[in-house]
C-alpha positions as CSV (number, residue, x, y, z in Angstrom):
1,X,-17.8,-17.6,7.8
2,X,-16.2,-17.5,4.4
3,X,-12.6,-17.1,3.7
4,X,-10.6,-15.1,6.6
5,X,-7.8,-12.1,5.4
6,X,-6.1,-9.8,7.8
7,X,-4.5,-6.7,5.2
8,X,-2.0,-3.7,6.0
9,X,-4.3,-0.8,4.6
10,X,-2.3,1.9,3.8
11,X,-4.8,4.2,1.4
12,X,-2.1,3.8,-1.1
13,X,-3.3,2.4,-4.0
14,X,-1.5,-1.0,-4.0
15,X,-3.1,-2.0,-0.7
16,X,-6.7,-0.4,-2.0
17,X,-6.4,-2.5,-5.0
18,X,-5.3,-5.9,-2.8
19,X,-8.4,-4.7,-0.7
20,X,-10.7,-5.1,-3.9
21,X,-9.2,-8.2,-5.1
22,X,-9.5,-10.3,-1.6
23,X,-13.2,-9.2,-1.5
24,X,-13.9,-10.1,-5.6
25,X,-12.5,-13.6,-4.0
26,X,-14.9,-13.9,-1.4
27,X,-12.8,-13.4,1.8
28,X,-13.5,-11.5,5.0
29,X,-11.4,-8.9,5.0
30,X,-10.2,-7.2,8.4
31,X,-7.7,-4.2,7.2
32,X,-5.7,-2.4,9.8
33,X,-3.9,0.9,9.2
34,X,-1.0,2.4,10.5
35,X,-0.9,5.7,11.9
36,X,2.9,6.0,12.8
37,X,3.3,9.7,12.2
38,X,3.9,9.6,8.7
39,X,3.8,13.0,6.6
40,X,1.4,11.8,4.2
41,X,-1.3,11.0,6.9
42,X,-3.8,12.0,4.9
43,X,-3.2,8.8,3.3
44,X,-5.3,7.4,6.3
45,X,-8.0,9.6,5.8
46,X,-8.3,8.1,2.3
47,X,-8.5,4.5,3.7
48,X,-11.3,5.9,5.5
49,X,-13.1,7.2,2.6
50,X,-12.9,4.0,0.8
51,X,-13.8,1.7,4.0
52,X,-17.3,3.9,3.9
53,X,-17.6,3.9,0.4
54,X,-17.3,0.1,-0.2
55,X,-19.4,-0.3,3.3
56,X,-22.3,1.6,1.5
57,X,-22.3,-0.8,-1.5
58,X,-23.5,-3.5,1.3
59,X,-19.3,-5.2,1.3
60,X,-18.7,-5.0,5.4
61,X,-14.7,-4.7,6.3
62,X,-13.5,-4.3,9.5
63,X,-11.0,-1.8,10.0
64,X,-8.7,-0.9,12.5
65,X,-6.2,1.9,12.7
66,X,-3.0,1.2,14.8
67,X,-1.5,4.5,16.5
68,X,2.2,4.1,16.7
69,X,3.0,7.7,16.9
70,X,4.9,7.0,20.1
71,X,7.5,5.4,17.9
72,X,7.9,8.5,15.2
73,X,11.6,9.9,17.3
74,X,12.7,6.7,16.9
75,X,12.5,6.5,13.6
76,X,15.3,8.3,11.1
77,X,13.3,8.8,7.7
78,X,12.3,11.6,5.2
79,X,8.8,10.6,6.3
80,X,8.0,10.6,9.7
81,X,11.3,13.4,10.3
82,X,10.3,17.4,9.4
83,X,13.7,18.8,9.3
84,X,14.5,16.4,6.0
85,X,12.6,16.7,2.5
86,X,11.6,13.8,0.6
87,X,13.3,13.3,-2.6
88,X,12.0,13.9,-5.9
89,X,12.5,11.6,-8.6
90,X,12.4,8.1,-10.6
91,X,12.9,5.4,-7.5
92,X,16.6,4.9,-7.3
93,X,18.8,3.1,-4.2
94,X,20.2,5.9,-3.1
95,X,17.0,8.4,-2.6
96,X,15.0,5.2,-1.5
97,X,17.3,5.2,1.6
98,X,15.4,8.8,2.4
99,X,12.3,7.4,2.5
100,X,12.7,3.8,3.9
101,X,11.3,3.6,7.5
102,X,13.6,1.3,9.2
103,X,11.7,-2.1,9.9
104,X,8.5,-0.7,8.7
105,X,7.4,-3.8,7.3
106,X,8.2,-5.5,9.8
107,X,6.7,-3.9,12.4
108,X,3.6,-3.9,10.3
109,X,3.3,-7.5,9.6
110,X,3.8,-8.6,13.4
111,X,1.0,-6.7,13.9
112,X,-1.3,-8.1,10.8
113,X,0.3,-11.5,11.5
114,X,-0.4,-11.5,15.4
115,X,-4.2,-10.2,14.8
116,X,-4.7,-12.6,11.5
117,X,-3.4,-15.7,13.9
118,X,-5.7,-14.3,16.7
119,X,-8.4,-14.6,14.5
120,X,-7.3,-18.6,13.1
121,X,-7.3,-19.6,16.8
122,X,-10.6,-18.4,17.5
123,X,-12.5,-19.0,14.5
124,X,-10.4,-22.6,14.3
125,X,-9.9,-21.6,10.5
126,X,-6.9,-20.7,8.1
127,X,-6.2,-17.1,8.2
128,X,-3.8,-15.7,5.6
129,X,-1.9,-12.1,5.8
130,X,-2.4,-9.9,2.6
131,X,0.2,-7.3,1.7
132,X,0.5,-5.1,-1.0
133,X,4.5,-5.4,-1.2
134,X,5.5,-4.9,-5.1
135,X,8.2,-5.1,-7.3
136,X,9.1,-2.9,-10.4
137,X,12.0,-1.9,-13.1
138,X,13.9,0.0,-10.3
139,X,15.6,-1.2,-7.1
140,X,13.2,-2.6,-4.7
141,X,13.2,-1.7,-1.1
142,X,14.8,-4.5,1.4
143,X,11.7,-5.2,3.2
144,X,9.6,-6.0,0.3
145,X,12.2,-8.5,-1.4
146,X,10.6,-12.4,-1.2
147,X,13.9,-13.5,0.7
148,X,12.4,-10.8,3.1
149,X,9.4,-12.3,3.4
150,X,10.2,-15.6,3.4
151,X,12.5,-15.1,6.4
152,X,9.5,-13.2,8.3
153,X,7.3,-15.7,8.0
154,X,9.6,-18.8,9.2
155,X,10.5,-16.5,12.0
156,X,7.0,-16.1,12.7
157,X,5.8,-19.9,12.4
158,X,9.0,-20.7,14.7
159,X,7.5,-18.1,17.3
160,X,3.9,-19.0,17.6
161,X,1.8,-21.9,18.5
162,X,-0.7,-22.8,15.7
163,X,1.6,-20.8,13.2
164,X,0.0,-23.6,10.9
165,X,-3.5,-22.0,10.5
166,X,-1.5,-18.7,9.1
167,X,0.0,-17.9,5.8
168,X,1.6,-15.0,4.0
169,X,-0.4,-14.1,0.8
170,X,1.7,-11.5,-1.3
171,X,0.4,-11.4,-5.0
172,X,2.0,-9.0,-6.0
173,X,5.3,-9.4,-4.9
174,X,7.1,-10.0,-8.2
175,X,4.7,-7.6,-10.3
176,X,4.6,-3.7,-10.9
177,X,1.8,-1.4,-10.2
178,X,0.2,-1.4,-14.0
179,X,-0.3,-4.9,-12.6
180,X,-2.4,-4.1,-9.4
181,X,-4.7,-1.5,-11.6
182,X,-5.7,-3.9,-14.0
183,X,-6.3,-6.2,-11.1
184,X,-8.4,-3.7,-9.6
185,X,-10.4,-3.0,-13.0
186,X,-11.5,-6.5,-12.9
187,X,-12.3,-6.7,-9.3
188,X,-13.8,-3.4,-9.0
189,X,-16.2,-4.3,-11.5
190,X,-17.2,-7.2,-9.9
191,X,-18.1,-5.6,-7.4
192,X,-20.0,-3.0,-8.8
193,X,-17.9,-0.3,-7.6
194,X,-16.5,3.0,-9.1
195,X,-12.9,2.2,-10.2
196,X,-12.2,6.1,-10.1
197,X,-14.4,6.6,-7.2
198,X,-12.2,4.1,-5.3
199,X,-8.7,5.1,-6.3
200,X,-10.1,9.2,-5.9
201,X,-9.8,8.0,-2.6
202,X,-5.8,6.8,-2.2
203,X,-2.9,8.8,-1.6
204,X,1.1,7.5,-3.1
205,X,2.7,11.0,-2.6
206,X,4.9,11.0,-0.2
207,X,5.1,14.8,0.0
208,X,1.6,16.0,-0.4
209,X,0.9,19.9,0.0
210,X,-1.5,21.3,2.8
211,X,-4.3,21.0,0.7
212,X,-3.7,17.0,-0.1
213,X,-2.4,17.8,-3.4
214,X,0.0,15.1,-4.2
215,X,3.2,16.9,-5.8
216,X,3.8,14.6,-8.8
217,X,7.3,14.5,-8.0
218,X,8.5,11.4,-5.0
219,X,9.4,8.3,-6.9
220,X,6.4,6.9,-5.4
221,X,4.1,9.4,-7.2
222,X,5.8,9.2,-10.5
223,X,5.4,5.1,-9.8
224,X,1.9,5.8,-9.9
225,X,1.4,8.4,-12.9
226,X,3.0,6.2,-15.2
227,X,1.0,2.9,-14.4
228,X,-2.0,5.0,-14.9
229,X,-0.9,5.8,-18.4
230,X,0.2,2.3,-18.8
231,X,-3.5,1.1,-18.7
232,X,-4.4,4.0,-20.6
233,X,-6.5,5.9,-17.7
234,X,-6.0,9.3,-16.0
235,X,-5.3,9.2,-12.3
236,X,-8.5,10.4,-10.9
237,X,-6.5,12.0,-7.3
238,X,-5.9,16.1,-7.8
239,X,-2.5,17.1,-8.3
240,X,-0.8,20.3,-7.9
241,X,-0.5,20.6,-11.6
242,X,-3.2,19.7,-14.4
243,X,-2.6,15.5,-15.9
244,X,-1.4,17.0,-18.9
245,X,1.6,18.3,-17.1
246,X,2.1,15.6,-14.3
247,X,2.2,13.1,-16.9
248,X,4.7,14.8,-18.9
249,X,7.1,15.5,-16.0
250,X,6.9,12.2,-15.3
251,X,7.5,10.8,-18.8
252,X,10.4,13.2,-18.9
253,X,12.0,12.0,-15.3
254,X,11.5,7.9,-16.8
255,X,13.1,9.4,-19.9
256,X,16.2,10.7,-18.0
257,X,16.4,7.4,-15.6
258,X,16.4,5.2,-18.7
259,X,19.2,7.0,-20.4
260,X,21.6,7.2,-17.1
């Protein structure tokens, strides 16, 4: 068995891209999704997509998807709660509190960590878990700071036996996502898979209409617009409005963060 990886597969595109990158590098990838009643589910849906899609070009992943619905009243956040919108605009602290979903990432990882060390005591082999955590030029969620990380992962080697045969493997923790694309450009090719095809196939917005239109307008979606331009490439996913204008709203919100 080659190189063991147990990912958090969102159908965003930072996890797709991790995705591409730990199979360009030769690792068995076992992806697990989260279904934890989330507005953007469709974002599942997506993983799905690109799970068959890469399947068909002969590149087998295993792939689970978690239901953790049962948790969603717990849970105070703009995504997962109906009665509160998700803000619009560049990522800033005080709309990122909206749409942080208390111990997400947390919750997440025991799950990836608990199945990736499964897997090390089985196989007797190292197993690392991937995540797609990020940075960027704007404040940066609490659970996807290094300290955070760093702290979860001694937690978790002080709570398991054979805690030695598992790592944390977070590339892309002190990059942006123009980073993860160009990543993926390499990789995908590699592979000899459709870039477009493959990120066609993700969903950032955090407020998509009923049609799976992403709005253009949660920090996460303007995140996104502007990496694509970054790399000089036009997001392949529909919006509600034509590139032309997405971009241009979302040049115009940067515009407006930078000058605060």
């Amino acid at each position: 068995m080659s190189k063991i990886a147990v990912m958090s597969l969102s159908g965003g595109m930072d996890s797709t891209g991790l995705l591409l990158d730990l199979i360009a590098d030769d690792y068995s990838v076992h992806a697990i999704s989260f279904d934890y009643g989330q507005k953007h589910k469709i974002e599942i849906d997506k993983a799905k997509k690109n799970i068959e899609y890469i399947s068909s070009n002969g590149i087998k992943v295993e792939h689970d998807i978690v239901d953790l619905n049962s948790i969603v009243t717990l849970l105070d956040s703009s995504l997962t709660d109906d009665s509160k919108d998700v803000p619009e605009g560049h990522y800033e602290e005080e709309q990122m509190k909206s749409t942080v979903v208390p111990n997400r990432n947390s919750i997440f990882s025991s799950i990836v960590y608990a199945c990736a060390l499964s897997k090390a005591i089985k196989f007797d082999k190292k197993v690392i878990v991937a995540l797609g955590v990020h940075s960027g030029d704007h404040a940066i969620y609490p659970d996807c700071r290094p300290e955070f990380y760093n702290s979860l992962s001694d937690a978790f080697s002080i709570g398991n036996w054979d805690s030695d045969k598992v790592s944390f493997y977070l590339p892309y923790l002190h990059f942006d996502k123009s980073y993860i694309l160009k990543r993926a450009l390499i990789s995908s090719k590699k592979l000899g898979l459709e870039f477009d095809k493959v990120f066609f196939n993700t969903m950032t917005s955090y407020n998509p209409d009923s049609e799976g239109l992403s709005s253009g307008k949660s920090g996460a979606d303007v995140e996104r617009i502007l990496a694509f331009n970054s790399i000089g490439r036009k997001d392949p996913i529909k919006y509600v409005k034509k590139w032309d204008e997405i971009l241009s709203d979302a040049l115009e919100i940067e515009k407006k963060y930078i000058e605060r």
